[in-house]
C-alpha positions in Angstrom: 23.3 -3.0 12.4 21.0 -3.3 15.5 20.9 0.2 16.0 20.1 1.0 12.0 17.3 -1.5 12.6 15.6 -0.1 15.7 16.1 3.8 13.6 14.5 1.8 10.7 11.4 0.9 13.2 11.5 4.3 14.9 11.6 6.0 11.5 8.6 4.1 10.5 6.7 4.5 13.2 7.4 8.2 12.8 6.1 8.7 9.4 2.9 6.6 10.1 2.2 8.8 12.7 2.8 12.1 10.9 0.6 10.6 7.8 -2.0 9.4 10.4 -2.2 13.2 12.0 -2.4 14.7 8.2 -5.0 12.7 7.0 -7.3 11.4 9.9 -7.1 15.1 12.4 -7.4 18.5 12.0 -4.4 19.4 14.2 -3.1 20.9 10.5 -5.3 23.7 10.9 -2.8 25.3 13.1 0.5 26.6 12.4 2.4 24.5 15.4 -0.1 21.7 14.1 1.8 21.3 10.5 5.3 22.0 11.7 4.6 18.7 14.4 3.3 17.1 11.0 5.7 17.7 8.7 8.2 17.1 11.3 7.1 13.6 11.7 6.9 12.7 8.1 10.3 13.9 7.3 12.6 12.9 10.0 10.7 9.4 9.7 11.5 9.5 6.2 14.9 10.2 6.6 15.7 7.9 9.9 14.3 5.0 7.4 16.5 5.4 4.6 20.0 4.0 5.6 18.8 0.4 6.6 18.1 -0.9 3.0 21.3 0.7 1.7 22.7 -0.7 4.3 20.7 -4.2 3.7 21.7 -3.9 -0.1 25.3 -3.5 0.4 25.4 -6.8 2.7 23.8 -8.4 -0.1 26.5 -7.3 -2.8 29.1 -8.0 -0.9 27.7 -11.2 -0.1 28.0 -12.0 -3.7 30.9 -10.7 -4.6 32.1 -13.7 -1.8 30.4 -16.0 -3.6 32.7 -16.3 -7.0 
């Protein structure tokens, strides 16, 4: 769980980058410049997604418990 939390944070931190370089630089002029971008948004995006799954399924089986 630790670990899906600190690739939730890493992730995050990722994509905010990536968007940051998109919208507020002009390193997407280049070639290597919208590879690095793209890069960042979608491995963020995809290094964020299993920690709410993860969160929701806790929660389910939490009330499944519960009855």
């Amino acid at each position: 769980m630790k670990i899906l939390k600190m690739m939730h944070w890493l992730g995050l931190i990722m994509f905010a980058a990536g968007v940051f370089a998109y919208q507020f630089t002009e390193v997407t002029q280049t070639i290597n410049g919208m590879v690095m971008v793209s890069s960042l948004i979608g491995l963020g995006a995809v290094s964020m997604s299993p920690f709410p799954i993860v969160i929701f399924i806790q929660w389910a089986r939490a009330q499944d418990g519960e009855r």
